[in-house]
N, C-alpha and C positions, 0 to 999 in steps of 0.2 A: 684336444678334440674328443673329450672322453662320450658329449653327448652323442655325437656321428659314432661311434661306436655300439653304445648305446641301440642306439637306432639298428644298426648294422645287425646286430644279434635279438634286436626286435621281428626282423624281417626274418632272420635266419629260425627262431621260434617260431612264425609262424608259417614257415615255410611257402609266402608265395610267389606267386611264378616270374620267371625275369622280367618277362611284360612288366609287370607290378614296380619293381625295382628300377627298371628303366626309364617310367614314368615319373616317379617319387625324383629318382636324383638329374634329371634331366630339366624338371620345373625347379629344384634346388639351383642348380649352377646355371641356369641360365638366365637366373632374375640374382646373382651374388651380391650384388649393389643395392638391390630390396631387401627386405626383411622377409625372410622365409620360416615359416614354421610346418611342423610335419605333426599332425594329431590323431591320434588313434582312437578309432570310437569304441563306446565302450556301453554296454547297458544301462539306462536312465533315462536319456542317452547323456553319458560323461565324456569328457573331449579332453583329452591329457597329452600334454607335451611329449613325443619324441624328441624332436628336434627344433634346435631353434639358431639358425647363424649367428655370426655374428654381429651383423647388423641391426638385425633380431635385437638381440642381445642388448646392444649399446642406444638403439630410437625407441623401443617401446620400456625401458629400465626393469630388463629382470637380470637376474643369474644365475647362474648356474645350478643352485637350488631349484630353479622353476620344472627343467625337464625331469618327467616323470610327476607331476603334479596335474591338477584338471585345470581348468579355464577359472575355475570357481574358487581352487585354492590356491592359485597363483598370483591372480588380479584383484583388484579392489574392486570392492562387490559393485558398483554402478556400470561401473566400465567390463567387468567382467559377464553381467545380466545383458547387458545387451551384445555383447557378442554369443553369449550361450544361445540366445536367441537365432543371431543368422546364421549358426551352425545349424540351430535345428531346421531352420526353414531348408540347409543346404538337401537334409534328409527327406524333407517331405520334398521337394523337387524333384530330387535327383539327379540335378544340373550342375555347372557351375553356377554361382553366384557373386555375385560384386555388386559392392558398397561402399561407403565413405563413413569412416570416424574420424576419435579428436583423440590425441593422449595427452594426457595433463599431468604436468611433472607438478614438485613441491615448490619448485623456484617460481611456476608460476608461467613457465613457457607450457605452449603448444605444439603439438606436433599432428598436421593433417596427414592422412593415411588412405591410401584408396586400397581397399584389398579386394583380392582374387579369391576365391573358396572352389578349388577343386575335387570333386570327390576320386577317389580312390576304389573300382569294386575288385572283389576278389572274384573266386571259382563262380561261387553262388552267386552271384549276384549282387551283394549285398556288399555296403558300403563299409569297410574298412578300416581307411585312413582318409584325413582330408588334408589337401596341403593346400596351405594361405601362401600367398605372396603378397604383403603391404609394399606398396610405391610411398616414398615421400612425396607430397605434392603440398608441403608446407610453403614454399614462396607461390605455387602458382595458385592456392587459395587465397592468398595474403592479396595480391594482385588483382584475381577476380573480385574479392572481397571488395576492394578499393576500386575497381571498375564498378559496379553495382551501387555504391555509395556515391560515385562522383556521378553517375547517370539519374539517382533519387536526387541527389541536391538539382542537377538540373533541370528536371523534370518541377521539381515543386519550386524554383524561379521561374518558366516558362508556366509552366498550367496554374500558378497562383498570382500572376499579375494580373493589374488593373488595364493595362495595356492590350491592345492587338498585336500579334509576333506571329508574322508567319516564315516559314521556311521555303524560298523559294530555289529553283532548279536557276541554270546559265539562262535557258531560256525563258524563264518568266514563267514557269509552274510552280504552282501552289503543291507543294510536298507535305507540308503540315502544318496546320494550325492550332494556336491555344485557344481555351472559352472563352475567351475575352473577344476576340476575333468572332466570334457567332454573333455576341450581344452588339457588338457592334457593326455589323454588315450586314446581319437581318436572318444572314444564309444558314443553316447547319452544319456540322463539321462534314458530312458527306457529300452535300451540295458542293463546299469549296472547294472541298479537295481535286486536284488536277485542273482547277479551274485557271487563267492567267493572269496572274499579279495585275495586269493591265486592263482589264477587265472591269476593275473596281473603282478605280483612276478618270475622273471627269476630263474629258475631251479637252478643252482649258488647257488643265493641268497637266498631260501624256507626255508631252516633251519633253518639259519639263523632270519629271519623275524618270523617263529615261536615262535621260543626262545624268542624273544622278545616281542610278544604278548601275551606269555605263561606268562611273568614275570608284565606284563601290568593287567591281569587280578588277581594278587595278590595286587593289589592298589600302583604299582609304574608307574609314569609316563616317559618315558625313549625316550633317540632318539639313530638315528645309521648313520653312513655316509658310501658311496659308497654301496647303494644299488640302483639294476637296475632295473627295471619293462618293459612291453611289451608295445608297443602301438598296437593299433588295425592294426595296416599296419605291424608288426613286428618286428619293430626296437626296440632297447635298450636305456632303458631314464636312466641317472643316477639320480639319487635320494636321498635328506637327507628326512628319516623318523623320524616324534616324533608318541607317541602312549599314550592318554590319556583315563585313565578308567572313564568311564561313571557310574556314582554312585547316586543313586537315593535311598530314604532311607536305606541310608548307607550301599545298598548291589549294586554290580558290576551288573550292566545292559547289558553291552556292553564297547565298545572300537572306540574313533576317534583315528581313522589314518590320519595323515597328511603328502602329498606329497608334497616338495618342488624343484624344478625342479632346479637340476643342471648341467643340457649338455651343457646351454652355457658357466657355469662358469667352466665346464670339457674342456670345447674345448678350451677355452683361459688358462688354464694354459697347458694344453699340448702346445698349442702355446708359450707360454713363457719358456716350460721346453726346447723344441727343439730349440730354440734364444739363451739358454745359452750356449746350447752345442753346439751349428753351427754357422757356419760362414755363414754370413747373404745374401754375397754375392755368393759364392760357394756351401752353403749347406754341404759341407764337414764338419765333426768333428772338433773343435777348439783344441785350446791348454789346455782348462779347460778339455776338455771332455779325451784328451789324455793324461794328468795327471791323470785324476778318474779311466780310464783304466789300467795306469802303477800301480796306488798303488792295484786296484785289483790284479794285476798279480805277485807282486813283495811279498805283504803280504799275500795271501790268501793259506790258508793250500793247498787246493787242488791242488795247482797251481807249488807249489814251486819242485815237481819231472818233471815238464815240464819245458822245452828252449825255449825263444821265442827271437824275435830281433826286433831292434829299428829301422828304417832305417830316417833318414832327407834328403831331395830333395832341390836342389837350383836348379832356374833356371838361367841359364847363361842368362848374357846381359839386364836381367829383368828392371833394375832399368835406364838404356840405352835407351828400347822400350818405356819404361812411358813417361821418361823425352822429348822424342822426338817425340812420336806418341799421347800422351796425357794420362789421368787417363780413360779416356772412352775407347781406345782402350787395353791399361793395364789390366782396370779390364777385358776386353772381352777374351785375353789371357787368364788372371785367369780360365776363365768359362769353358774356351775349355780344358785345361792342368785337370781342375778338373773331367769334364765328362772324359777323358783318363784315370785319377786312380778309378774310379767307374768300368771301366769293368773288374779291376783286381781285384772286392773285393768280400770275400765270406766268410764264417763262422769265417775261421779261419784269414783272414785280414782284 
């Protein structure tokens, strides 16, 4: 311990008061676990080691050599400039100061540092010694570090889906929503919020959607199709819901609900269900759709104490007008003979 020596006959040269002494080795051993350094300022202003534990010693990679040396001939100039830096700011203060660095060995490890900058005055006034205490807080940056990372990845799956995801409370509060969620409700993000999950939910569908949030909240994750919701203007969205229970030490928190918007993929199958059954040119029922009818009527319980009749239409000379007037004037025929069987049809034709 020849540098505590060192030191010991620093203080003794400069002769000051016990106070002084009692403050220096009192912030020393009572942080032994930290790295402690003891620096004496000096005109420039230069900051040179008295002391440095051995903790000191062994987390920030000096030796023995260092004490009695400045900040600036000890450290490697990057790491050594910006600490000469919060020393000086400790001077222009006159307070304590703390801050956060990195130490970077050759191996290529890190080492986080939260340090303490204590000033030191003497008789005058005037600032002295400064003594640092560095904490390792290498795993709880690592940790933080990796908290922060796993809250951006979710953050940018939640705020960059095409989907609706809200975050709902036990009780059916709207806690938070992504944009996707606006585009598709009509509302703003501040409109929604605290608004009720059920709120959104077409009258229809409420029970439904309950049930299923009732069954979400026993730790099953589940979805449902052909359910509708409101938009802010009134219309009806159809909607595939999934519903995942939000579980935080292993007890149910809440519920993401997720809207997946299916009205245009509603509106194009109804387009394709009405191609099947219509004739594309006339819009009149086809012959698939007039088969589906007959076997309703022909097999269905209800049906069979009822008569009903088949009737087939030919047009005379049809195949005469094509052949001579062309398929464009043909099919216009078609159009006209079809809107004439529309004004005859009504429930029961």
């Amino acid at each position: 311990m020849d540098h505590l020596n060192s030191l010991t006959k620093e203080l003794e040269s400069g002769k000051p008061s016990a106070k002084i002494q009692k403050i220096i080795f009192d912030i020393i051993f009572q942080h032994v676990q930290d790295m402690a350094f003891v620096m004496k300022v000096e005109k420039g202003p230069h900051f040179r080691y008295l002391f440095v534990n051995e903790s000191g010693m062994w987390k920030a990679n000096l030796t023995i050599d260092a004490i009695g040396k400045t900040l600036l001939e000890a450290l490697p100039d990057g790491f050594a400039n910006n600490l000469q830096n919060e020393y000086e700011e400790l001077l222009k203060r006159r307070k304590i100061v703390m801050f956060e660095d990195q130490f970077y060995f050759d191996d290529g490890k890190i080492i986080y540092g939260e340090t303490i900058l204590t000033p030191v005055f003497n008789e005058n006034n005037m600032i002295s010694y400064v003594v640092a205490v560095t904490r390792d807080i290498t795993e709880w940056s690592i940790e933080k570090n990796r908290i922060i990372e796993s809250e951006q990845r979710y953050r940018s799956i939640i705020n960059n889906n095409l989907d609706a995801i809200f975050t709902i409370s036990p009780e059916g509060k709207i806690l938070e929503a992504n944009p996707a969620s606006s585009l598709l409700t009509g509302y703003s993000e501040k409109q929604i919020s605290n608004r009720s999950i059920y709120d959104l939910i077409n009258d229809h569908d409420l029970e439904k959607f309950k049930a299923l949030l009732e069954k979400t909240y026993s730790g099953y994750a589940l979805e449902s199709l052909d359910c509708k919701i409101i938009h802010r203007k009134g219309h009806r969205l159809i909607v595939h819901i999934k519903t995942v229970p939000i579980v935080i030490y292993e007890e149910i928190k809440g519920v993401y609900v997720i809207f997946k918007d299916l009205s245009e993929q509603a509106k194009n199958m109804e387009m394709i269900k009405f191609m099947a059954f219509h004739d594309q040119l006339t819009g009149l029922l086809n012959r698939r759709a007039m088969l589906e009818h007959l076997n309703v009527h022909i097999y269905s319980l209800s049906k069979k104490i009822q008569e009903f009749a088949l009737i087939s239409i030919d047009l005379d000379r049809f195949k005469y007008l094509n052949d001579t007037l062309g398929h464009l004037a043909g099919d216009e025929i078609l159009k006209r003979v079809a809107e004439r069987l529309l004004q005859f049809q009504n429930e029961k034709c």
